[in-house]
FIKOLZA-1660 file (N, C-alpha, C; in steps of 0.1 Angstrom, whole numbers, plus 5000, padded with zeros to 4 digits):
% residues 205
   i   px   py   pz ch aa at
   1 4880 5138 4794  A  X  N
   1 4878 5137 4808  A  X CA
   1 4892 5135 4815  A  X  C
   2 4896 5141 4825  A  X  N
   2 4908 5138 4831  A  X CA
   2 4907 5128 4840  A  X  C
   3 4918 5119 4842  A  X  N
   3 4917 5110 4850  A  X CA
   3 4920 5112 4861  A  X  C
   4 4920 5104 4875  A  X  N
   4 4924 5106 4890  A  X CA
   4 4937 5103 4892  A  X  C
   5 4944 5102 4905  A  X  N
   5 4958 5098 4906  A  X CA
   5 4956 5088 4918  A  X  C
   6 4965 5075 4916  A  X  N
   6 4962 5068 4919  A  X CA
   6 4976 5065 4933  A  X  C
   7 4971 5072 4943  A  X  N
   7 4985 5072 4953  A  X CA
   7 4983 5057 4962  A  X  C
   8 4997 5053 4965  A  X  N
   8 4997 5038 4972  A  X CA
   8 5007 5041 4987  A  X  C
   9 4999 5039 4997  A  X  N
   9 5010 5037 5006  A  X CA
   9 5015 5022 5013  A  X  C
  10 5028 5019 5013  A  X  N
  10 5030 5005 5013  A  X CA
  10 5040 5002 5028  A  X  C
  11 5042 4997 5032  A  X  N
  11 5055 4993 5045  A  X CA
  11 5049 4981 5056  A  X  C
  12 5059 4977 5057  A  X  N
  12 5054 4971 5071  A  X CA
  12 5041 4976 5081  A  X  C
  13 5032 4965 5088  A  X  N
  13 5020 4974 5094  A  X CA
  13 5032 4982 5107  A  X  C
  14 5025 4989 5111  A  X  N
  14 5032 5002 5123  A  X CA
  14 5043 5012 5120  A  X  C
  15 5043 5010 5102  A  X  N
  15 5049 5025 5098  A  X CA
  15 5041 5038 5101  A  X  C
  16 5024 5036 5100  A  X  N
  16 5021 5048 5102  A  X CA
  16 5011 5046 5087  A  X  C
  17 5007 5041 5082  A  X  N
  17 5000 5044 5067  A  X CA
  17 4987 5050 5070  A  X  C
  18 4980 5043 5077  A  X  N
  18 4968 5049 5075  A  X CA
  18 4966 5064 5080  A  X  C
  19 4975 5068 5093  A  X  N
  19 4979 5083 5096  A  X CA
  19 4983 5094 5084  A  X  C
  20 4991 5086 5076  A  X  N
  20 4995 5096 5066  A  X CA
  20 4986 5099 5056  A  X  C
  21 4977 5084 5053  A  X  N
  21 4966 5090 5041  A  X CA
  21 4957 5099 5045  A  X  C
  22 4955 5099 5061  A  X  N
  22 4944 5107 5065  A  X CA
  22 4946 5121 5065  A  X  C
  23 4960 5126 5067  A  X  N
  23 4965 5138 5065  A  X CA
  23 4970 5141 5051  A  X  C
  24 4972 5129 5041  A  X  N
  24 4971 5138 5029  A  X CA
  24 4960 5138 5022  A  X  C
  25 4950 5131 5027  A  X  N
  25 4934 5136 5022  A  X CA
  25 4934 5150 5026  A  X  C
  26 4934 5150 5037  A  X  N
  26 4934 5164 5045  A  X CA
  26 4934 5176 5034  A  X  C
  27 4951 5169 5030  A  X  N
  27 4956 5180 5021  A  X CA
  27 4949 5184 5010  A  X  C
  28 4948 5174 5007  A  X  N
  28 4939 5175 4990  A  X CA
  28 4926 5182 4992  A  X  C
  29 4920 5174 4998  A  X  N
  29 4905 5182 4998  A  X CA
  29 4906 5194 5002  A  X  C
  30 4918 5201 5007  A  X  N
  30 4919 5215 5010  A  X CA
  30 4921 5223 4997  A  X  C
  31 4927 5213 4986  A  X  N
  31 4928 5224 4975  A  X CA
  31 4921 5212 4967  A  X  C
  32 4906 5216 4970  A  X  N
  32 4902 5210 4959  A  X CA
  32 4898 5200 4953  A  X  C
  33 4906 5187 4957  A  X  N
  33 4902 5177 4951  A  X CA
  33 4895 5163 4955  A  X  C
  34 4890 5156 4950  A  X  N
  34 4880 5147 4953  A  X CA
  34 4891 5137 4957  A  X  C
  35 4888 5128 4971  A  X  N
  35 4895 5120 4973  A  X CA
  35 4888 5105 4973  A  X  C
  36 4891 5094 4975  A  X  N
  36 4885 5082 4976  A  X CA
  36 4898 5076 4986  A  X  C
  37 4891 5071 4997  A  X  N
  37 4903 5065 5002  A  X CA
  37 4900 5046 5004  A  X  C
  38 4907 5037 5007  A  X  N
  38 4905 5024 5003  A  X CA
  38 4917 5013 5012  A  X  C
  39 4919 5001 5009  A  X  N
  39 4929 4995 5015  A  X CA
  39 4930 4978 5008  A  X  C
  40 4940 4973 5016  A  X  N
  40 4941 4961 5011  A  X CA
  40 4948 4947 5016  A  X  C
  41 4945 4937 5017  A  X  N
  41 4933 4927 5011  A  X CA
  41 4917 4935 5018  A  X  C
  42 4912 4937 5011  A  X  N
  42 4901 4941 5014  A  X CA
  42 4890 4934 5023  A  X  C
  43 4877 4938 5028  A  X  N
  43 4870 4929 5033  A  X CA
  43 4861 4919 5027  A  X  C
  44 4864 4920 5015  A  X  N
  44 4856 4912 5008  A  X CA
  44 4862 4897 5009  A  X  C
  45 4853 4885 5003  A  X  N
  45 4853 4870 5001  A  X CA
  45 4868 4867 4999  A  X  C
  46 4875 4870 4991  A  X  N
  46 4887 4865 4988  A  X CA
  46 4901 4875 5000  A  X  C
  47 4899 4887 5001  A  X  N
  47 4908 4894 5014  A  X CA
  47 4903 4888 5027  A  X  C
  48 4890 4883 5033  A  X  N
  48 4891 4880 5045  A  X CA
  48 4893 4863 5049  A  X  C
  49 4898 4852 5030  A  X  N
  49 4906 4847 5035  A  X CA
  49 4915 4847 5043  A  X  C
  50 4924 4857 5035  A  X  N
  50 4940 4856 5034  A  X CA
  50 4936 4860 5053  A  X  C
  51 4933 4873 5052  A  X  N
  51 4933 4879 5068  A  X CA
  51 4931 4867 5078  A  X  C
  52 4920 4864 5077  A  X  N
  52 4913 4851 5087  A  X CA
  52 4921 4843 5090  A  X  C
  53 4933 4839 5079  A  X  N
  53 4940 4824 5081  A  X CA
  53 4954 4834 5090  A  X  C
  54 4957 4845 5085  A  X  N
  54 4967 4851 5092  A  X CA
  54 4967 4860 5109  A  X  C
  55 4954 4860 5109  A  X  N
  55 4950 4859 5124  A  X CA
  55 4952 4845 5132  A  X  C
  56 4944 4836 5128  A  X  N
  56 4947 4822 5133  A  X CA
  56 4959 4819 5134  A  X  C
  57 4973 4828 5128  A  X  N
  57 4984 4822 5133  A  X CA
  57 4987 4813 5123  A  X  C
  58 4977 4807 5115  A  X  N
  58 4983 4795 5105  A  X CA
  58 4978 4801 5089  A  X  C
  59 4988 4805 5086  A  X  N
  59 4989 4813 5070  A  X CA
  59 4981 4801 5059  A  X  C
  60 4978 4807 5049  A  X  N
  60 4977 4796 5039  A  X CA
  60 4990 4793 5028  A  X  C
  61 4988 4787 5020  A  X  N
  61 4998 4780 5016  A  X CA
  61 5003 4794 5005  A  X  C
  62 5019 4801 4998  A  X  N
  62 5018 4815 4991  A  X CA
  62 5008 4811 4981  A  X  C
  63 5008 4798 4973  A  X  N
  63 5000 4799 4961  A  X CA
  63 4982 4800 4961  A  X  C
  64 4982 4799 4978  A  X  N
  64 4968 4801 4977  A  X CA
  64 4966 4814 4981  A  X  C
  65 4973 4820 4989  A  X  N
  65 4973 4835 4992  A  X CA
  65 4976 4846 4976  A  X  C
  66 4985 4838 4969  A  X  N
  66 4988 4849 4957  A  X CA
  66 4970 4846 4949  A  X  C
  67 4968 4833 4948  A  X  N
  67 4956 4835 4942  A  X CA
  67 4945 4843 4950  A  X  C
  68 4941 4841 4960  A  X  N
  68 4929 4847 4968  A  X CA
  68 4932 4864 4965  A  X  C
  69 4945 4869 4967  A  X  N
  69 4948 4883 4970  A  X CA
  69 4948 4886 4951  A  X  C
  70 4949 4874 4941  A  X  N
  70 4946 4886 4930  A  X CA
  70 4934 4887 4921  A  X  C
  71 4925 4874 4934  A  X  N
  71 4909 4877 4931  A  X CA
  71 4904 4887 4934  A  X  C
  72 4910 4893 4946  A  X  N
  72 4907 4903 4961  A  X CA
  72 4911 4919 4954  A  X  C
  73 4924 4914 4940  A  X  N
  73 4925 4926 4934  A  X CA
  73 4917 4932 4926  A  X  C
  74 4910 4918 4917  A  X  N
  74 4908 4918 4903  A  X CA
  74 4891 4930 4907  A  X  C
  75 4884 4922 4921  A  X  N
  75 4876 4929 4926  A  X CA
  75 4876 4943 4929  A  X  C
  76 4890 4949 4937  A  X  N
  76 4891 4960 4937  A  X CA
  76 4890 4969 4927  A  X  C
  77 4894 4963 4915  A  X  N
  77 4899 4976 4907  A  X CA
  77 4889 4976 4901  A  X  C
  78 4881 4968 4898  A  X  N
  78 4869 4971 4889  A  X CA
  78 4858 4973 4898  A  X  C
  79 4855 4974 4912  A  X  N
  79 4846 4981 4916  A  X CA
  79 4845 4992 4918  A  X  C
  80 4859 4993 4926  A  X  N
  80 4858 5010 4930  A  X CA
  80 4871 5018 4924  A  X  C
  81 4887 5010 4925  A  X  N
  81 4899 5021 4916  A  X CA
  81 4893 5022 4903  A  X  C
  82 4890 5019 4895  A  X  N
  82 4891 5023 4882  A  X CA
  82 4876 5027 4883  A  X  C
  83 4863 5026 4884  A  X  N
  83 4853 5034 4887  A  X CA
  83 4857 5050 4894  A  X  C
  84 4866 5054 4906  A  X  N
  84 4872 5063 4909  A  X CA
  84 4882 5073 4901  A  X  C
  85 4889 5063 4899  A  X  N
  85 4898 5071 4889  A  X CA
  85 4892 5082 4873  A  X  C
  86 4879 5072 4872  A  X  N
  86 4874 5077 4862  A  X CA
  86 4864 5090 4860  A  X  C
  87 4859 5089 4877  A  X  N
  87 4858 5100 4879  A  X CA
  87 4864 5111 4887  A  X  C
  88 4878 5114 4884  A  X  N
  88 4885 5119 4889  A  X CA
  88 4889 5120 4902  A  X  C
  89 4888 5112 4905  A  X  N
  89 4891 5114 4923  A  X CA
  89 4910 5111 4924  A  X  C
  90 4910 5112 4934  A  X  N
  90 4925 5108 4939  A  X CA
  90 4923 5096 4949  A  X  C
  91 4928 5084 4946  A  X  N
  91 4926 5069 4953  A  X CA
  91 4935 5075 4960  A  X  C
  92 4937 5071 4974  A  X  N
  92 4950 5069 4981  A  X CA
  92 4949 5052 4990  A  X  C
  93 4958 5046 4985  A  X  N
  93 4956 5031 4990  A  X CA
  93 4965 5025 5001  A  X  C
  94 4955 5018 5011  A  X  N
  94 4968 5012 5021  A  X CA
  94 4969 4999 5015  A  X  C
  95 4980 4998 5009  A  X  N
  95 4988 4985 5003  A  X CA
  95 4978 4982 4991  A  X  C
  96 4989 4979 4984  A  X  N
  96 4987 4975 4968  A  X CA
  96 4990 4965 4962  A  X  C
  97 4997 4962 4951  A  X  N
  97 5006 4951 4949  A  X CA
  97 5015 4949 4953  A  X  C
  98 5025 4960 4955  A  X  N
  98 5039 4961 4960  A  X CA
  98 5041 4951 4971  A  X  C
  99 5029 4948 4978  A  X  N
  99 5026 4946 4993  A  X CA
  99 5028 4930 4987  A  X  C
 100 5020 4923 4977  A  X  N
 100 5024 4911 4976  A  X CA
 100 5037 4907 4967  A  X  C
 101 5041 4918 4968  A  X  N
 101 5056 4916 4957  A  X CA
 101 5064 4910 4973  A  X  C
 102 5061 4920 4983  A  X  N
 102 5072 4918 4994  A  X CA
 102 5069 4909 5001  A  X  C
 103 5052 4904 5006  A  X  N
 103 5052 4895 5018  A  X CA
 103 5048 4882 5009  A  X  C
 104 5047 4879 4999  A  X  N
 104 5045 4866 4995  A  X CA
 104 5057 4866 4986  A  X  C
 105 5064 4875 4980  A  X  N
 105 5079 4872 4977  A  X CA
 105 5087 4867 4989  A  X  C
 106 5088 4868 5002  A  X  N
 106 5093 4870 5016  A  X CA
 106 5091 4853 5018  A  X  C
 107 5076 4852 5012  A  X  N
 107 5073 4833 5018  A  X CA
 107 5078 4824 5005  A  X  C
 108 5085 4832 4992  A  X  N
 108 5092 4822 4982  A  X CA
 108 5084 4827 4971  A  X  C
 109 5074 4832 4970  A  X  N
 109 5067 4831 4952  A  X CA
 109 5081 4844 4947  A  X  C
 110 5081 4842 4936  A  X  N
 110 5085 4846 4925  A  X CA
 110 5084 4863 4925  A  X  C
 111 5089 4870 4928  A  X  N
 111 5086 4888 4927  A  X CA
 111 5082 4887 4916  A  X  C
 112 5089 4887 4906  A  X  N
 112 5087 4895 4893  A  X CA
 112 5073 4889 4887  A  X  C
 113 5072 4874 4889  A  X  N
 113 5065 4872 4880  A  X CA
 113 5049 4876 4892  A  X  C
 114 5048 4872 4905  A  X  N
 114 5038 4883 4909  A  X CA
 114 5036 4900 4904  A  X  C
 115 5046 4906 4902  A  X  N
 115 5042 4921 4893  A  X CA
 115 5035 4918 4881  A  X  C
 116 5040 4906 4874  A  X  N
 116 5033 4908 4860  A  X CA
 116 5020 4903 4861  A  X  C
 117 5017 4894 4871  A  X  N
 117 5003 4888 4869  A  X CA
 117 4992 4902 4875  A  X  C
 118 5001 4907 4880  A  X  N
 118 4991 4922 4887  A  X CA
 118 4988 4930 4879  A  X  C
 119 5003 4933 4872  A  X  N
 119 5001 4944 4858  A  X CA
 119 4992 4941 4847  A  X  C
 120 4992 4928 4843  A  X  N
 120 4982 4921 4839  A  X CA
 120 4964 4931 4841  A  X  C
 121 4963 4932 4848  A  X  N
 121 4947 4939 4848  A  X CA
 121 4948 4952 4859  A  X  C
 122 4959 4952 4868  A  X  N
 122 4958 4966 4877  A  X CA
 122 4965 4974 4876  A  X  C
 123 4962 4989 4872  A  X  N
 123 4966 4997 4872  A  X CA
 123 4978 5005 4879  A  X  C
 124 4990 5008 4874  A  X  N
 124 5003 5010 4880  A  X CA
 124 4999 5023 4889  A  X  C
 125 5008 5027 4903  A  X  N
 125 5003 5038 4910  A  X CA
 125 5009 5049 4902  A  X  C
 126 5002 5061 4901  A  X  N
 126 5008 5076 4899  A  X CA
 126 5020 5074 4905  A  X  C
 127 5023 5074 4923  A  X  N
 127 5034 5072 4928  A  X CA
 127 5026 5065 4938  A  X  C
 128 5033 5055 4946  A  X  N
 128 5036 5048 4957  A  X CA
 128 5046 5047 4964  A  X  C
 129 5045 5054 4981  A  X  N
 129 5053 5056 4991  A  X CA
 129 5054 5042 5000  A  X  C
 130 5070 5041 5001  A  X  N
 130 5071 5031 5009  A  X CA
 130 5077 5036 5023  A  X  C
 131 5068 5031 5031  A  X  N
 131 5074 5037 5046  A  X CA
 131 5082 5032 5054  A  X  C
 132 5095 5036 5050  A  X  N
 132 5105 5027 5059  A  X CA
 132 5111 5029 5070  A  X  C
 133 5106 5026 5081  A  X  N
 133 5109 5022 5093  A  X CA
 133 5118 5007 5098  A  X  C
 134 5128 5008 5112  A  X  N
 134 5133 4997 5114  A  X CA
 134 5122 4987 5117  A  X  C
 135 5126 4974 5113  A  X  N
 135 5117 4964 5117  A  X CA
 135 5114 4963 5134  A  X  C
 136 5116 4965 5142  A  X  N
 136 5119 4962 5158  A  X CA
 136 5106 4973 5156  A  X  C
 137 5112 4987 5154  A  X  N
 137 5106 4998 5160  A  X CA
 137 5089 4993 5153  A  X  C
 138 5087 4989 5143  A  X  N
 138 5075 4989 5135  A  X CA
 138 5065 4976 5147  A  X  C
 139 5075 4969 5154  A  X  N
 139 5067 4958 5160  A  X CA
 139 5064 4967 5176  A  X  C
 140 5073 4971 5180  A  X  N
 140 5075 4977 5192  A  X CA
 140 5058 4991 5188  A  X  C
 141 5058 4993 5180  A  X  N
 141 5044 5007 5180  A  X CA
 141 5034 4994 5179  A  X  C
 142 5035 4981 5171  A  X  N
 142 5022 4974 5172  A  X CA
 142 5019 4971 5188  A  X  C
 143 5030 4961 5195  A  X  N
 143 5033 4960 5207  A  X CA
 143 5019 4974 5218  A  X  C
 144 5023 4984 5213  A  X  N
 144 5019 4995 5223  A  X CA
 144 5006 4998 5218  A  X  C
 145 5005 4997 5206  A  X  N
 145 4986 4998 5205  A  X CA
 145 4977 4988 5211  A  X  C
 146 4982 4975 5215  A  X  N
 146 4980 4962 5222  A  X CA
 146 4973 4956 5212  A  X  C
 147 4977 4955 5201  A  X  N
 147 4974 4948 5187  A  X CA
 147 4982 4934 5189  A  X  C
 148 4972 4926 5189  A  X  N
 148 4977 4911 5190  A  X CA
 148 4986 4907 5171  A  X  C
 149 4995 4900 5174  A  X  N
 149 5005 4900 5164  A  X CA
 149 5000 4891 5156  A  X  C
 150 4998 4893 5144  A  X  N
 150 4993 4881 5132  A  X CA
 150 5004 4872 5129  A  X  C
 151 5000 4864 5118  A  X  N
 151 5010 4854 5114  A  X CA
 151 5021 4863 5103  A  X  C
 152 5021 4872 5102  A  X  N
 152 5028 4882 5089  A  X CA
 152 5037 4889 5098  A  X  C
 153 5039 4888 5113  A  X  N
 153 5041 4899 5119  A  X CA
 153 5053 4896 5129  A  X  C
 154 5065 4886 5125  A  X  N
 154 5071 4877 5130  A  X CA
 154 5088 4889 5127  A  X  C
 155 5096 4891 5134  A  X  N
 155 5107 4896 5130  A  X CA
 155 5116 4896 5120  A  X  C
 156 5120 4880 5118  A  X  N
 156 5126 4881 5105  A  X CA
 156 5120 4877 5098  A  X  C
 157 5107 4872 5094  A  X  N
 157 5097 4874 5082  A  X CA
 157 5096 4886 5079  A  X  C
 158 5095 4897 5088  A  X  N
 158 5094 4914 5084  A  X CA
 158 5108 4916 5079  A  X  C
 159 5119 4915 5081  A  X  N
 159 5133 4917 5075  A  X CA
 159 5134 4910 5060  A  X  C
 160 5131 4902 5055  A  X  N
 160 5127 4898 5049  A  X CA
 160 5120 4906 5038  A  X  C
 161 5108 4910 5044  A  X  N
 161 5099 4919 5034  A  X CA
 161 5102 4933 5032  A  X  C
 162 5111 4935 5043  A  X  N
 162 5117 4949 5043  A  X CA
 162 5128 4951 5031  A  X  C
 163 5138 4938 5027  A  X  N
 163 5147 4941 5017  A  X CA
 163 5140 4935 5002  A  X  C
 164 5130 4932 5005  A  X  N
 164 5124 4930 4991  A  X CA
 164 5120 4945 4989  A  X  C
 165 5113 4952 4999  A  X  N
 165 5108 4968 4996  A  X CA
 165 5122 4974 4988  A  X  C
 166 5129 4971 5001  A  X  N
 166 5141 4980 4993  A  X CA
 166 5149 4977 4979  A  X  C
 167 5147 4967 4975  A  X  N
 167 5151 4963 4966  A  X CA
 167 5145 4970 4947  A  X  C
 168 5130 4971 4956  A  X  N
 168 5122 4980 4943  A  X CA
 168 5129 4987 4939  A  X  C
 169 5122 4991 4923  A  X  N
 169 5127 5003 4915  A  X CA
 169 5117 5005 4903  A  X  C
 170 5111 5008 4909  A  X  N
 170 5096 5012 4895  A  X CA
 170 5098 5028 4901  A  X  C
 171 5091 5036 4885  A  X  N
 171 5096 5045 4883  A  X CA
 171 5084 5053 4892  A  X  C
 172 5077 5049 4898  A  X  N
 172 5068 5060 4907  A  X CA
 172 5067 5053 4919  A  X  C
 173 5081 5049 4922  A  X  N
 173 5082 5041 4938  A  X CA
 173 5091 5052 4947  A  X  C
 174 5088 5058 4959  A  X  N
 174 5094 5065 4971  A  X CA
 174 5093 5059 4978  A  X  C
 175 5107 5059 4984  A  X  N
 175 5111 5053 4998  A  X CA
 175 5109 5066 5008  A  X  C
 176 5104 5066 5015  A  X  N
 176 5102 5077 5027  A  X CA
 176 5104 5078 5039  A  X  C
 177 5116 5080 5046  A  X  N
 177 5120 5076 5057  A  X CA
 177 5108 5081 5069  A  X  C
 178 5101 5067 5079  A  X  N
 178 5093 5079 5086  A  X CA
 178 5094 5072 5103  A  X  C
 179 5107 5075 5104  A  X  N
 179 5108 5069 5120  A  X CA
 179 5110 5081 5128  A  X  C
 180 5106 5097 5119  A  X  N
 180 5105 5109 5125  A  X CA
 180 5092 5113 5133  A  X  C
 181 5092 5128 5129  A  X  N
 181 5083 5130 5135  A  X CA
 181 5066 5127 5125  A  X  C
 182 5052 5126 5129  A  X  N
 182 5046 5126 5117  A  X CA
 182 5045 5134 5111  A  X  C
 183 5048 5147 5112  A  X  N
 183 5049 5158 5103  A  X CA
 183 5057 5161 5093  A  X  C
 184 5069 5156 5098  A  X  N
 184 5083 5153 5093  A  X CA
 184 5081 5144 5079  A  X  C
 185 5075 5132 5084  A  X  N
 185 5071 5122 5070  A  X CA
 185 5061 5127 5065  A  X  C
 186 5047 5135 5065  A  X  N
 186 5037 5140 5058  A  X CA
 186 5046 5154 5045  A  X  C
 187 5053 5156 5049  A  X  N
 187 5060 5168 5042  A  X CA
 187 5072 5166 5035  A  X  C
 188 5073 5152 5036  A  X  N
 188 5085 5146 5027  A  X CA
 188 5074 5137 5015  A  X  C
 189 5060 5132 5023  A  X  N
 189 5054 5127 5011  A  X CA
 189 5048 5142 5005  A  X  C
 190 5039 5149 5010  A  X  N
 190 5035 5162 5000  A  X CA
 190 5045 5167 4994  A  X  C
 191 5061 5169 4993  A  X  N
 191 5070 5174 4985  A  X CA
 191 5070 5165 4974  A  X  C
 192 5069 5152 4977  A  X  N
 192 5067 5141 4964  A  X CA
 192 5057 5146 4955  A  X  C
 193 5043 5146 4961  A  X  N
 193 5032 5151 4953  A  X CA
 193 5037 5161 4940  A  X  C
 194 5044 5168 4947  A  X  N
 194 5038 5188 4943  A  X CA
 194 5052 5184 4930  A  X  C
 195 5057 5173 4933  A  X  N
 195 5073 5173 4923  A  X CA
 195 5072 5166 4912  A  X  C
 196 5064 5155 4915  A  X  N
 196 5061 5150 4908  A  X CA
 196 5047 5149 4897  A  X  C
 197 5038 5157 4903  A  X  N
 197 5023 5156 4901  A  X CA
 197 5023 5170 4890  A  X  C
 198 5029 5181 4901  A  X  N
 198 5028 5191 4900  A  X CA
 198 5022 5199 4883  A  X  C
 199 5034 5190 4868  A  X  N
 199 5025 5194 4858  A  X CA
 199 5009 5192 4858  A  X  C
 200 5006 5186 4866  A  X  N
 200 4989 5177 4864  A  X CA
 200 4980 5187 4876  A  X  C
 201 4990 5195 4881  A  X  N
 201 4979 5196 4895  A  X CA
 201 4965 5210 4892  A  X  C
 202 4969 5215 4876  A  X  N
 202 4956 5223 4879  A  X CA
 202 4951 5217 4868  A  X  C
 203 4950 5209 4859  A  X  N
 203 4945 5202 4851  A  X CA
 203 4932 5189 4863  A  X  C
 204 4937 5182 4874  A  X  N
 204 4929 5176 4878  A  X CA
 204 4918 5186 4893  A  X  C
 205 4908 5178 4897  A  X  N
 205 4899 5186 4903  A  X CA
 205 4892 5174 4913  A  X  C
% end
């Protein structure tokens, strides 16, 4: 049985992620392939902690947020990523681990050893794109959707999470610059695809 590819998009909110997965579903299911799309902290018991307390403006404490978010994982992957994967689909995810490597690395936990407790039971991405935009510009597009600002959503707490992104180096991490046009970043992430996938791409379906 062939397995699915498990794509992650990661950045600050007002990069653009969920725009991009919708157009590289687009892509896929044009040639072909079964997609599943998903996100994260999820709405389930342990993600609408973390969310609830970061709307209110009053965060929870990182060691309660790292716990809740790798209950919120433990659920993900065993309901639906790894049920997906197995039937070949292509996940594409808004925020994954990476996401708690940066914004609970950002409030003091430990990066590395948050990777390991994730690697621990969740599956590493095929590739994961990080969307790097300036912090100002990423608040300035929330600003204009008239999206009220959470507690994650603060300037230099986003600077912050921005040089932990940059800092990564796993071997199926892209940095993608997308303060262009959206077409511009959709064709810098599908050249990733086709470069890196490319031995796999008529083997999956």
């Amino acid at each position: 049985m062939e397995r699915g590819k498990l794509i992650v998009f990661e950045g600050v909110d007002g990069t653009g992620k969920s725009t991009q997965i919708d157009l590289l579903k687009l892509y896929l299911a044009e040639r072909g392939k079964k997609v599943v799309t998903s996100f994260e902290p999820t709405h389930g018991e342990w993600g609408m902690r973390v969310r609830a307390a970061a709307v209110s403006g009053k965060r929870l404490s990182v060691q309660d947020e790292v716990e809740c978010l790798l209950r919120d994982r433990r659920e993900h992957v065993k309901r639906l990523i790894l049920p997906a994967l197995a039937e070949n689909n292509w996940v594409l995810l808004d925020r994954y681990y990476p996401s708690m490597m940066a914004y609970q690395g950002a409030t003091g936990g430990d990066v590395a050893e948050i990777r390991r407790l994730n690697e621990i039971f969740a599956p590493a991405p095929d590739l994961a794109f990080w969307l790097d935009i300036p912090v100002q510009e990423a608040l300035r597009r929330i600003q204009n959707r008239g999206q009220k600002k959470d507690a994650f959503e603060q300037a230099d707490f986003l600077q912050a999470v921005a040089r932990i992104y940059g800092a990564m180096d796993m071997p199926w991490w892209r940095r993608i610059p997308a303060n262009g046009e959206i077409a511009e970043t959709q064709a810098l992430i599908r050249c990733e695809i086709t470069m890196c996938l490319e031995p796999l791409w008529a083997g999956s379906n």
